[in-house]
N, C-alpha and C positions, 0 to 999 in steps of 0.2 A: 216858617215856624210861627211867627209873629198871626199870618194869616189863619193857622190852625187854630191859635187860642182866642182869635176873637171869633172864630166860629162856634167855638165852643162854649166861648161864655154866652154869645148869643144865644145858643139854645138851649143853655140852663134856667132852668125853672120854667118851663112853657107846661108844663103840667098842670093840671088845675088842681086847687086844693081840695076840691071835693073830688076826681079822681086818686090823689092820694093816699084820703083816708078810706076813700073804699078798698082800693087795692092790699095797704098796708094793714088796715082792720082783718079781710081777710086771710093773710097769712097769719096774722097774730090768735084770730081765732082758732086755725088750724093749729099753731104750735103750743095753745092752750088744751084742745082736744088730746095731742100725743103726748103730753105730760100728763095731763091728770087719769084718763080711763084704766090704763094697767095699773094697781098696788100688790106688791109683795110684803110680806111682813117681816120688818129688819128684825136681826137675831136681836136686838135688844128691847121691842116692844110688849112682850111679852115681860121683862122686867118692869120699862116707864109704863104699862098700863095697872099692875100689882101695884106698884108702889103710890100709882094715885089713888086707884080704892084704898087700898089701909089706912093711906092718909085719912082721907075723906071720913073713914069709919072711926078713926081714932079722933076726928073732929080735931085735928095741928095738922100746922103747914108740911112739915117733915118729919122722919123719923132721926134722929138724930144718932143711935147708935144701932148696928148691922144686927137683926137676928134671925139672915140667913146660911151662913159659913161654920163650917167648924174650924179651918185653919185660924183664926183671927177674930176667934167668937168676942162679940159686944165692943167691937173696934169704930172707934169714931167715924162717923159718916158724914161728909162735905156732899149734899147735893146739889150740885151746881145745873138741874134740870128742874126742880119741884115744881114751878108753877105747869112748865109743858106736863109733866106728867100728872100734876094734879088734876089739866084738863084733862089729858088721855082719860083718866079714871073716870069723869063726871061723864065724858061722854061715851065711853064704851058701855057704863052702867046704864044710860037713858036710853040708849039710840045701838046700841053694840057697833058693827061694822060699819054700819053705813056715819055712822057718827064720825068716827076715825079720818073715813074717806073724805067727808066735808071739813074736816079740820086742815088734810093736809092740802087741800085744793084750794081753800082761803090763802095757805101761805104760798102756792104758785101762782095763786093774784099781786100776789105785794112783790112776786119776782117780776112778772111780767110787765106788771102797770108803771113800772119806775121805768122799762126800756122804753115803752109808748110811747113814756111824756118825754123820755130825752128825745126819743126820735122825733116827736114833733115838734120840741120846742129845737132843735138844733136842725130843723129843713133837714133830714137826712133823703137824701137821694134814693128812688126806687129801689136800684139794686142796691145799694149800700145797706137799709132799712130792710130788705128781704134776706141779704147774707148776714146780716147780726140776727134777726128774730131767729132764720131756721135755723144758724151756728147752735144759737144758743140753748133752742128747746134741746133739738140732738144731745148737747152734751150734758146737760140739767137734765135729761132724760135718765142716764146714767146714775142721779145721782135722786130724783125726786120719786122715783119708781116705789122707794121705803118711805115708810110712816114713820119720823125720827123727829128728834128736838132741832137737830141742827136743822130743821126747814127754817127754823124761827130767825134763825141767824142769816140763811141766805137772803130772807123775805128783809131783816133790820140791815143787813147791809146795803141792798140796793136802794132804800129810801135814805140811810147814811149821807150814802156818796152822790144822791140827786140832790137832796139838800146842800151839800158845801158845796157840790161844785155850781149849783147853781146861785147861791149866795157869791163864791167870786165871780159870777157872771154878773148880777145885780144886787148889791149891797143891800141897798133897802128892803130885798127879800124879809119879809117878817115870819115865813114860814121856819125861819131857822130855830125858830125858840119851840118849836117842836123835837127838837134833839132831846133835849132833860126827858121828857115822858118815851122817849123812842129808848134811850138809853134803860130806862126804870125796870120797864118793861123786858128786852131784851138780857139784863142784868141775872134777874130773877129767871129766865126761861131757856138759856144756854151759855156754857160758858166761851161761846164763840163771840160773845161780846167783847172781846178783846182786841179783835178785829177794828170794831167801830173806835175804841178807845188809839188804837194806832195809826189811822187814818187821820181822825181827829186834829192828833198832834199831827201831824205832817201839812197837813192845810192850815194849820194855826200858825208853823214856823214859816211858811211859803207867802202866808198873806201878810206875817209880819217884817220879812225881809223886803216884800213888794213893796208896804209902806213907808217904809225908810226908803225906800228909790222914787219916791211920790206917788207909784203908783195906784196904791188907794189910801185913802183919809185914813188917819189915828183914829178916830172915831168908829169907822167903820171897824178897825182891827181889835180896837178891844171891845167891840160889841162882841163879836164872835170869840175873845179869848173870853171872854165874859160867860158867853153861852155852853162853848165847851168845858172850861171850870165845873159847869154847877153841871153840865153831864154826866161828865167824870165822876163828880162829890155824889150824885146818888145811885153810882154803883155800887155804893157801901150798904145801901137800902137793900139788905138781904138777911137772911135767915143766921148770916153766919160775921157779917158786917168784913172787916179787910182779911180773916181767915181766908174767905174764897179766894181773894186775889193772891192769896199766897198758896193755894193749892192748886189755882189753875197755872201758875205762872213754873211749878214744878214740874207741875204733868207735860208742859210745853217742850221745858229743856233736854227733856229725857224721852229716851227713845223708845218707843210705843214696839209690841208685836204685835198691834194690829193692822193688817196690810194696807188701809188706808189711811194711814200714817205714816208710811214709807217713803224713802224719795222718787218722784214717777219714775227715774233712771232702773230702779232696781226691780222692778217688775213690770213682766208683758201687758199693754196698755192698748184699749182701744185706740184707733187712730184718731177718733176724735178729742183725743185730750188732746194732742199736738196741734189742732186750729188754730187755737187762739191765739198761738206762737208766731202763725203766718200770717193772721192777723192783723197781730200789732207789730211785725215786719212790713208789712203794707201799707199800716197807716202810719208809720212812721220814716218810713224810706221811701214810699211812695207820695206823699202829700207833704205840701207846706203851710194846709191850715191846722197847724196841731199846737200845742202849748205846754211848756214845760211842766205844768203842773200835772196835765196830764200824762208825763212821760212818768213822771215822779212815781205818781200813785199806781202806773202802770208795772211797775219796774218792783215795790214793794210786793203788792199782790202774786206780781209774776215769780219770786223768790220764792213765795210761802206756797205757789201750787208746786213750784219744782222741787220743794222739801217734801212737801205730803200730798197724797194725791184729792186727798176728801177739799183742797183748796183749790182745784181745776175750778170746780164751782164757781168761787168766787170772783176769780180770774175771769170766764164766761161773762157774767154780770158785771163785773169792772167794763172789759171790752164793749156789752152793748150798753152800757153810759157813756160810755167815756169818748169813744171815737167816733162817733153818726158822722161828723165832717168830718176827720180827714182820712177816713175810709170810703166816703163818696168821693171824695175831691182824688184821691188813688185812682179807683175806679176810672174815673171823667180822664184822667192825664193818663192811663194801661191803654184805655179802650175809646182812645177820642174818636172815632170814625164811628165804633158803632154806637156810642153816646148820640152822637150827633143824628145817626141813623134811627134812633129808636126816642129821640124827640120828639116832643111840637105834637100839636092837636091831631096832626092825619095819621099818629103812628098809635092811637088812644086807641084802636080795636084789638090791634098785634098785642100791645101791654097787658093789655083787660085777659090775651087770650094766655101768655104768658104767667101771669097772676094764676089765672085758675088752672090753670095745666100743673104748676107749684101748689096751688093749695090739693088740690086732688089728689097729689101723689103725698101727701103728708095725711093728711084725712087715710089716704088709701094701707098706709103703713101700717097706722093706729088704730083702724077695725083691723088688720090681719092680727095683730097682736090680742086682740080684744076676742076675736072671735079665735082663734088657738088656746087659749082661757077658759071662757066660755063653755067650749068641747069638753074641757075640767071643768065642769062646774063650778067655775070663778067667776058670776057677771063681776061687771068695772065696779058698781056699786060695794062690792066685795074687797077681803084682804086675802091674797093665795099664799098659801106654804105650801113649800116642795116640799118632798119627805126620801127625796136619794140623792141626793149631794151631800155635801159639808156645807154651813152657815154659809148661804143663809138659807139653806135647807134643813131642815130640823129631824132628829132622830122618832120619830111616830113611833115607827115598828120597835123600837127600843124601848122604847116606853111605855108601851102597850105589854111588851114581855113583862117586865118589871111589875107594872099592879096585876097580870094575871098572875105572877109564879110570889106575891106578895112580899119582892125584895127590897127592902128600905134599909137605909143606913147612910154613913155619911160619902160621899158619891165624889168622886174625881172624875169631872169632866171637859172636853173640851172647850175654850173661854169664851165661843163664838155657841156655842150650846146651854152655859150656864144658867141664863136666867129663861130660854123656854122649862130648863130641869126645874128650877124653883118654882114655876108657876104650876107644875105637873105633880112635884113630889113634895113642897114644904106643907104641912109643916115633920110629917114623917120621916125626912130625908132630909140632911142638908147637904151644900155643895164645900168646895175647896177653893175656888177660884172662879169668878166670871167677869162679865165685859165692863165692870163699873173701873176698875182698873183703881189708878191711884185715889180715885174720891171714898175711897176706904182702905185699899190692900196695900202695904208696903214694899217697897219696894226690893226688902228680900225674897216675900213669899213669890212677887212677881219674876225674879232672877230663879228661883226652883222652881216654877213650872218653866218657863224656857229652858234650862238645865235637862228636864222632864222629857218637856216634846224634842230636845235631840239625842235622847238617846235611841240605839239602834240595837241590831244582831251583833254587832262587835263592841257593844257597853260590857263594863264589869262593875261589880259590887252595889252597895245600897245607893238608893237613892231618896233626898228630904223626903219628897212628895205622899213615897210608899214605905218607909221609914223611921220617919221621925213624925209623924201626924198618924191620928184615927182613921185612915182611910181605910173602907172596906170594900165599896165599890166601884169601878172603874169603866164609865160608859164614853168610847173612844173612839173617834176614825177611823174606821178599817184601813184605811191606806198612810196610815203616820207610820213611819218606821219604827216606832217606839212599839208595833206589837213585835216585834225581833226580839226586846230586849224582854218582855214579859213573858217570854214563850223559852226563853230560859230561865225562870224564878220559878223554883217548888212550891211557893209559898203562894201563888196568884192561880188561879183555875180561872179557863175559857166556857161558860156556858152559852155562851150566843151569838151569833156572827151570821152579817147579810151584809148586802156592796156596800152598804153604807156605814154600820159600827157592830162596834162589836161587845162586849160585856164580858166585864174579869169580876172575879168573886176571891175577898181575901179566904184562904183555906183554915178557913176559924169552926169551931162546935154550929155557930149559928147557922152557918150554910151548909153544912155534913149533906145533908141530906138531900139538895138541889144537887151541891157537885156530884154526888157520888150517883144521881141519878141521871147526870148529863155525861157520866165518863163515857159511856161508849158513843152517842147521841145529843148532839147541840140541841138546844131549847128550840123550838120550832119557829119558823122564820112566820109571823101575821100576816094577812092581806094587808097590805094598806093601799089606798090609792095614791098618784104620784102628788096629786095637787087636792088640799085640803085646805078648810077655810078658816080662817084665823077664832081661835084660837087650837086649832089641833090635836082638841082632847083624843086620846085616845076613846076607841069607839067603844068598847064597854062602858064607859065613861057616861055618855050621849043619852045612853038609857037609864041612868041610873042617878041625872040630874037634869032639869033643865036649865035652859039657861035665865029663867026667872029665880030659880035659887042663887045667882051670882049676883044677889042682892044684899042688903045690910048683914042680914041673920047669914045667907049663905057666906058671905065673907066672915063674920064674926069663927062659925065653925072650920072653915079650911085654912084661915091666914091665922088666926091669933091664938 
């Protein structure tokens, strides 16, 4: 035994460092490729890019009260995204898609460059450094694939956590007074800044109990309680000052219906969430270069992905900071023979060959994707919308019915559909309910639409949604059980139905004359194509504006 491990250490580190970083450049390149070239357009950008034009138009930071809903009309609005989305706004108006696209690619640089430097400044070991990169893009794949605010959050957490942990690596670290402006920034641009604020304290309580064991100088401890303090004190630097923190700190406790809020246990999950699990089983029951702090911070994070799933993410980037050593050091102690075998200068052709046989197949992944895109007229530089699923496929042909058979009024629609409806039908139409959730809607109106979507073929009597509110229109998932329950009400008429939703019309004077010319005959199902390019006006639309009208004056006329 004894003779195994000094062979082993013997042949650790015979790689040259400029080997290294060509090898590991290489993969990191690669897993920069298959993140950034596919974008889809998350169900909510078509609200954060509206809402930064208006802004911009109305020349303020935010809008402060809602005046898209009729459930909740002129109800206070906590935007806890404005800055992302005021960008969205600036740059979809300059640059439209391709603007978007370099927005969200910038923040898969700030995920990626933070693994780099831990990898390099922590010697991580070939394989060690190749199974965190590819771990990571795969599963941030999953999640960077949408144009969202929360990039902002993943990009400020991984400079977070390279900052403190590497200030408890070297104190004199002066980089760490970049926290206040990382915080300011992130404060103002999602409310996943709470993240950073919980992290924060956790490395503050860990380096202050260290310094009481002597581990590091008083000085050094309240430099950092110092630096975190004044982090903290200008989250307050917002639009809405300690409001925000008291509405995001709601929205937290309370349990979201939106599926990536869930706990990962309750819904079927790509296998790649589960990695990081085995992971950080590996680098902690396999290796003895690991440190409490890292278990700490590993153990936190690891909580909040198994609460909700939109925090896999974080998790991912935690693991490729946090562990470079003792997931090499795992690695070296699983596989000492072939460690040793795949050492040392004479084995530098096999590696190199290794290397690129890995990056080729990631590369090779990334044009299939690209080029099935493509085929739909989606190049990478593009945003694609499906148009036959549920969110985050968006109803086209729905909406395309609606401004041909010129149906407006106030619209009950799916939450995961609401604000492409707003960008398509306000200011004609308003909606009932969409994905901004608590940063405006209460949380009764939110318990009546969950109420709503369980109802079935075996519900009786009224219900809030279609009963005690204005609701006229009803543009819905064809596959929700709740058309069961509408398909017994006198009171609701089906004019339009394709795989994807379907269209009720309250039975009022105003639509007499649609229903009654749809009673024998649904409204005709549109062409649409399957993939369409962000923004997915319907196609009468396309002709009848272009998209240099989606300029001051064109805003002035459609939003205000």
């Amino acid at each position: 035994m004894a003779e195994s491990e000094s062979a082993l250490k013997s042949e650790t580190w015979i790689m040259s460092q400029r080997e290294w970083l060509i090898s590991i450049g290489l993969v990191w390149c690669a897993c920069l490729f298959l993140t950034a070239t596919v974008t889809i357009a998350d169900p909510d950008l078509w609200g954060h890019t509206l809402y930064g034009l208006r802004a911009l138009d109305a020349h303020v930071l935010v809008e402060r009260t809602d005046p898209f809903c009729y459930t909740e009309p002129g109800a206070v609005w906590i935007n806890h995204e404005w800055f992302s989305e005021d960008s969205f706004g600036w740059l979809w108006h300059r640059f439209q898609n391709p603007g978007l696209w370099l927005w969200r690619n910038f923040w898969l640089l700030m995920m990626l460059i933070p693994g780099w430097l831990a990898l390099r400044k922590q010697q991580a070991s070939l394989a060690g450094g190749v199974l965190l990169l590819v771990y990571t893009a795969f599963c941030l794949s999953q999640f960077v694939v949408f144009i969202r605010p929360q990039l902002v959050t993943f990009g400020c957490f991984a400079w977070t956590l390279l900052l403190l942990r590497s200030y408890l690596a070297a104190p004199q670290l002066k980089a760490i007074w970049y926290l206040p402006v990382l915080m300011l920034f992130w404060a103002n641009s999602h409310g996943g800044f709470l993240a950073g604020v919980g992290i924060q304290g956790l490395v503050v309580g860990w380096m202050g109990w260290q310094a009481l064991r002597g581990k590091y100088r008083q000085a050094d401890f309240w430099r950092l309680a110092f630096v975190v303090s004044f982090a903290w004190g200008v989250t307050l630097i917002n639009p809405y000052g300690v409001g925000l923190h008291q509405m995001l700190w709601d929205h937290l406790i309370t349990k979201q219906i939106v599926r990536e809020w869930i706990p990962l246990w309750e819904a079927r999950q790509a296998l790649m969430y589960y990695i990081p699990f085995l992971l950080i089983g590996l680098a902690f029951l396999g290796s003895r270069k690991w440190e409490w702090i890292d278990l700490l911070l590993i153990v936190v994070v690891g909580y909040q992905a198994v609460s909700h799933i939109r925090h896999v993410a974080l998790l991912a980037i935690a693991v490729m900071i946090l562990l470079p050593v003792p997931l090499s050091d795992a690695l070296r102690r699983m596989f000492p023979r072939l460690h040793q075998q795949w050492a040392g200068t004479h084995r530098a052709g096999l590696r190199m060959l290794l290397v690129g046989s890995i990056t080729l197949c990631i590369y090779g992944l990334g044009v299939h994707t690209v080029v099935k895109l493509w085929q739909q007229n989606v190049p990478p530089w593009q945003i694609g919308v499906e148009t036959r699923s549920r969110a985050p496929g968006m109803p086209v042909a729905a909406i395309t019915v609606l401004k041909q058979n010129g149906l407006q009024g106030n619209i009950l629609t799916d939450y995961g559909w609401g604000q492409y409806v707003i960008w398509q039908t306000f200011p004609e139409s308003k909606i009932a309910f969409d994905g901004r959730y608590r940063t405006i809607y209460s949380a009764r109106l939110e318990q009546e639409l969950i109420a709503f979507q369980r109802l079935n073929a075996d519900s009786q009597g009224p219900t809030p949604l279609l009963d005690d509110y204005p609701t006229e229109i009803l543009l819905l998932p064809a596959a929700e059980a709740v058309q069961g329950y509408l398909k017994k009400r006198t009171d609701w008429k089906q004019v339009y139905a394709d795989e994807q939703s379907t269209i009720w019309l309250k039975d009022s004077p105003r639509f007499e004359t649609i229903i009654r010319r749809t009673r024998e005959k649904l409204l005709e199902v549109p062409a649409i194509p399957t993939w369409c390019l962000f923004p997915a006006d319907p196609p009468q639309r396309k002709t009848e504006r272009s998209q240099a009208e989606m300029g001051t004056a064109g805003l002035q006329r459609k939003f205000n």
